[in-house]
N, C-alpha and C positions, 0 to 999 in steps of 0.2 A: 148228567150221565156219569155213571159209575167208575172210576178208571179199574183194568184187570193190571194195571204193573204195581208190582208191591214195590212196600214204602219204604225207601231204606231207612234205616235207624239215623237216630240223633246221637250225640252222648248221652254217657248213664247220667240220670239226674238224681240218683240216690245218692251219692255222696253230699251233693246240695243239702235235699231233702232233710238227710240224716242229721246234716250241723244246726239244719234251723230248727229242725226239732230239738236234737240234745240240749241247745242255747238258752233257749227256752224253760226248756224242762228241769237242769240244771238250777235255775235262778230263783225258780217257782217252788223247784223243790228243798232249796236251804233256806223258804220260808216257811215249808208244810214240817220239814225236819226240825225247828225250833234254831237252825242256826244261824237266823240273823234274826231281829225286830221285825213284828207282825207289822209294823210303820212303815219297811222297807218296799212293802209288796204293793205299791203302787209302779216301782221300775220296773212290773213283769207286765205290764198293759200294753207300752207300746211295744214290748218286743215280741209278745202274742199278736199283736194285731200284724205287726209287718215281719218278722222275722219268724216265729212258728206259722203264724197263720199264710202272710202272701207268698212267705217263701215256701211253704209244703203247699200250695195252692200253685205257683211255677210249674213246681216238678211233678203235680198231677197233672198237668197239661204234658209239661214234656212226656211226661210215662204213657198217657195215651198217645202218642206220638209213636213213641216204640212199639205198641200195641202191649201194652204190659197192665194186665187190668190187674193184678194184684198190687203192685205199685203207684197205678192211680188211684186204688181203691184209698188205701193206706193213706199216702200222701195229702188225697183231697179229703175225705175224713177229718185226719188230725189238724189238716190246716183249718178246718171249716172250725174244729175245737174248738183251735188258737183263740179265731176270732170272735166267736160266740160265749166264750172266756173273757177277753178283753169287753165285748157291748154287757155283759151278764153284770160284769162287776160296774164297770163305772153308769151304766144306766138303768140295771132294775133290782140290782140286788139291796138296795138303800128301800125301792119300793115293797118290798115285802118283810111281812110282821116280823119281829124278831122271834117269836116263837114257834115263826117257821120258814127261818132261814136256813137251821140247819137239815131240814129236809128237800126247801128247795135244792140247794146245793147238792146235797147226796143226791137225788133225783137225776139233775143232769151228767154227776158222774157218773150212775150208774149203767147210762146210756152206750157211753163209752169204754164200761167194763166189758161190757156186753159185746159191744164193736170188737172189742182187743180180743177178747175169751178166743170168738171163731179165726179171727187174721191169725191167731196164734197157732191153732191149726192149720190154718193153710201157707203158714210160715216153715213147718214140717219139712216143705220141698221145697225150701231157697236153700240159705246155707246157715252151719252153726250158731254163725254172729250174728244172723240177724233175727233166727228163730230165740236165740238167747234174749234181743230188744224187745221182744213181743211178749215174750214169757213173763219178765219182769214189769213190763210196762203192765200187763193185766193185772200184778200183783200190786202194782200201783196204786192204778184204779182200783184193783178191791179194798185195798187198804184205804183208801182214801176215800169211798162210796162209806166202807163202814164207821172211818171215823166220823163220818155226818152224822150219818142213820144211828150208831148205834153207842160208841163211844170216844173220845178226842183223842183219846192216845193212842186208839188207831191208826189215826190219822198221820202223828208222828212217824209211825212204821212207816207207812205211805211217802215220806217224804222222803226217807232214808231211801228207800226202794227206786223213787223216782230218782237221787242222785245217781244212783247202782245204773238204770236204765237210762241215764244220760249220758255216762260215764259207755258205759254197752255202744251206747247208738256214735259217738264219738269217735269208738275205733273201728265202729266197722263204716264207717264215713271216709277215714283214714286209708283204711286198706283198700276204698277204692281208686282213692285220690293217688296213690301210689299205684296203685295198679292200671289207673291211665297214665301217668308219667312215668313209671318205669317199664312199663309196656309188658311185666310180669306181676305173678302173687307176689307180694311182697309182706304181708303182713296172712296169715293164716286165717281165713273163712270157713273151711271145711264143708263144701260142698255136700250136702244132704240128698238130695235126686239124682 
């Protein structure tokens, strides 16, 4: 039986959300950036698996909890990435040809371009900082879908982009963190709706 009392809210879980994504994204993308050794990029697995993936995976739960389906959309999305990122590289990307690896790849980024393009639109009516994460991150992904597809030094943009968008998702992670512990804005969002 259905209950009629509404649900009160949990805490915001995007500030969570936010870190385990930026963390992620950050580590991944000073490898797509050229600024560490392509050797390095085995230490983004496990943190795709449990820190982008289970932890934006959390805070789709908690977000459907608040009833906030853009939030869950988002969250469990990018978590689902994470993880699909970490099983992609260590169990099938070895199994496909090499001369069509760099389309597999492009392929599955492009899925998530595609994902980012419309959140990005309906990011429109959250606030500044976070429509700014969306904006970039789609830039990310296209950059990073065309360095597969089309040429590598694409791809480098793409990494640069992704720091930018980690860097983005970071503080607006920040400002909420402060804005539950200081119990005002403390850091500027700029309310868009």
């Amino acid at each position: 039986m259905a209950s009629t009392e509404e649900t009160k809210p949990v805490s915001d879980p995007a500030p969570f959300g936010l870190a385990s994504f930026a963390g992620t994204t950050f580590v991944l993308s000073l490898v797509n950036a050229g600024l560490v050794a392509k050797d390095v990029e085995p230490v983004v697995l496990p943190l795709a698996l449990f820190i982008g993936g289970l932890g934006q995976l959390i805070a789709c739960v908690w977000e459907i909890r608040n009833n906030n389906t853009f939030g869950a959309t988002a969250f469990g999305t990018y978590g689902g990435f994470w993880c699909a990122f970490a099983f992609f590289v260590w169990l099938f990307s070895e199994k496909i040809p090499e001369n069509h690896a760099a389309t597999a790849t492009g392929l599955f980024l492009l899925i998530f371009a595609v994902f980012t393009a419309y959140m990005t639109i309906g990011a429109l009516r959250t606030t500044a900082a976070l429509a700014s994460v969306f904006f970039f991150l789609f830039l990310t992904f296209l950059f990073l879908t065309l360095g597969e597809l089309a040429a590598e030094s694409l791809g480098k943009i793409g990494g640069w982009l992704g720091l930018l968008t980690a860097l983005l998702a970071w503080y607006t992670s920040f400002a909420g963190i402060l804005k539950a512990t200081f119990k005002r804005d403390v850091l500027p969002v700029r309310p868009l709706s």
